[in-house]
C-alpha positions in Angstrom: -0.9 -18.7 4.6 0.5 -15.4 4.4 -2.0 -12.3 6.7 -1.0 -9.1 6.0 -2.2 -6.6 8.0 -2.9 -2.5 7.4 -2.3 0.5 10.1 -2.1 4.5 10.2 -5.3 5.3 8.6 -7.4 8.2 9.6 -8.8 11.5 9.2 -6.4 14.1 7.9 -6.7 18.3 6.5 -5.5 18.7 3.1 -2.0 19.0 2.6 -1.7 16.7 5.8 0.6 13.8 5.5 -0.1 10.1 7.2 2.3 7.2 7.0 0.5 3.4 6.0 2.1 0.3 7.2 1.5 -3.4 6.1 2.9 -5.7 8.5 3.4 -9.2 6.3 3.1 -12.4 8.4 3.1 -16.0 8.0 5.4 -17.7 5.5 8.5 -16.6 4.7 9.3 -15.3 1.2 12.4 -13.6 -0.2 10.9 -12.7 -3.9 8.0 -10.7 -4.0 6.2 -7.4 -4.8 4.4 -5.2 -2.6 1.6 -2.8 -3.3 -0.6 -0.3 -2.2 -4.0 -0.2 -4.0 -7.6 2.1 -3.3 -11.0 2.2 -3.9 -12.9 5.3 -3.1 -17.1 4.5 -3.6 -18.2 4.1 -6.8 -15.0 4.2 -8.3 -12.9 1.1 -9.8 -9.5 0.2 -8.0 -6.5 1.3 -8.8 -2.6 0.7 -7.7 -1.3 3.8 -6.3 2.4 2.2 -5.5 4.3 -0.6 -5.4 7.5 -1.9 -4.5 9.5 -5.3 -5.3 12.0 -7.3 -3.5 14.5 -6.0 -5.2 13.8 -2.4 -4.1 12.3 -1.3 -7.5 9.3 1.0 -7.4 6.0 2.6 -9.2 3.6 4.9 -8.7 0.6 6.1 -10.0 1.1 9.7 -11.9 -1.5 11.1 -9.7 1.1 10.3 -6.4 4.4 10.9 -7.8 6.4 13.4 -5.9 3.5 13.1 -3.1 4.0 9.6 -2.1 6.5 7.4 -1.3 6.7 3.7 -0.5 9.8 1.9 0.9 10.3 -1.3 2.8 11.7 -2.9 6.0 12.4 -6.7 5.5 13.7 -7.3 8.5 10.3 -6.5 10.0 8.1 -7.8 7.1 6.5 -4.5 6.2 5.8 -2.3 3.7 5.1 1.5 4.4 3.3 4.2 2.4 4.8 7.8 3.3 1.4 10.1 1.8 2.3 13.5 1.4 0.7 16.9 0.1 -2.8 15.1 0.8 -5.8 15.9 -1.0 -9.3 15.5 -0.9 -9.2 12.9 -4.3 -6.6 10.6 -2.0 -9.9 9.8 0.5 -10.3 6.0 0.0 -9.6 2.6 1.7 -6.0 1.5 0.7 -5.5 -2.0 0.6 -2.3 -3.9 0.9 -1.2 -6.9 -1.7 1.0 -8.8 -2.0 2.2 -11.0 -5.0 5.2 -14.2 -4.8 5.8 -16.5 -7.5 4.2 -20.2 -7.7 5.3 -21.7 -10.8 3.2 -21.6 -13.1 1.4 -19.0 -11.4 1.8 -16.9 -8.3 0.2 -16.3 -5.0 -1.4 -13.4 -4.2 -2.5 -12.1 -0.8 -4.7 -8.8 0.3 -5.0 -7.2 3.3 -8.0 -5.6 5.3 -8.0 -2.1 4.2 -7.5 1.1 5.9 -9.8 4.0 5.3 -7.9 7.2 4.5 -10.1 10.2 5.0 -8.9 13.7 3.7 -11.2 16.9 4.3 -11.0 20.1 6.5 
């Protein structure tokens, strides 16, 4: 089973800056994606970046420029450079993770890690 686990979460003023880390543990895996999601309450989820194996990357238009996500595989982790914050960023960011399982795939999710912005 693969536990992946979220830090660097808090309280920050707008146009703040806070870096996310998911720490991936477990089995080992060479193919995957990586991605950052979050919920804010009463709101629906949605992906804010991701990142494959192969370095490849997305965002969500309302992060580009602001965010930036990049990996360390040596270390099995995934980080989430936030920049520019703003008060619509408040929201618990989740960490997934998705491998391929013939015919399927695997996917795992992290804890969360509330991300607070407001002066």
């Amino acid at each position: 089973q693969v536990q992946l686990v979220e830090s660097g979460g808090g309280l920050v003023r707008p146009g703040g800056s806070l870096r996310l880390s998911c720490a991936a543990s477990g089995s080992i895996f060479s193919i995957y994606t990586m991605s950052w999601y979050r919920q804010a309450p009463g709101k629906q989820r949605e992906l804010v970046a991701g990142i494959t194996s192969a370095g490849a990357t997305n965002y969500a238009d309302s992060v580009k420029g602001r965010f930036t996500i990049s990996r360390e595989p040596a270390k099995n982790t995934v980080t989430l450079q936030m920049n520019s914050l703003k008060p619509e960023d408040t929201a618990v960011y989740s960490c997934n993770l998705r491998r391929p399982s013939i015919p399927t795939m695997l996917e795992y999710w992290g804890q969360g890690t509330q991300v607070t912005v407001s002066s």
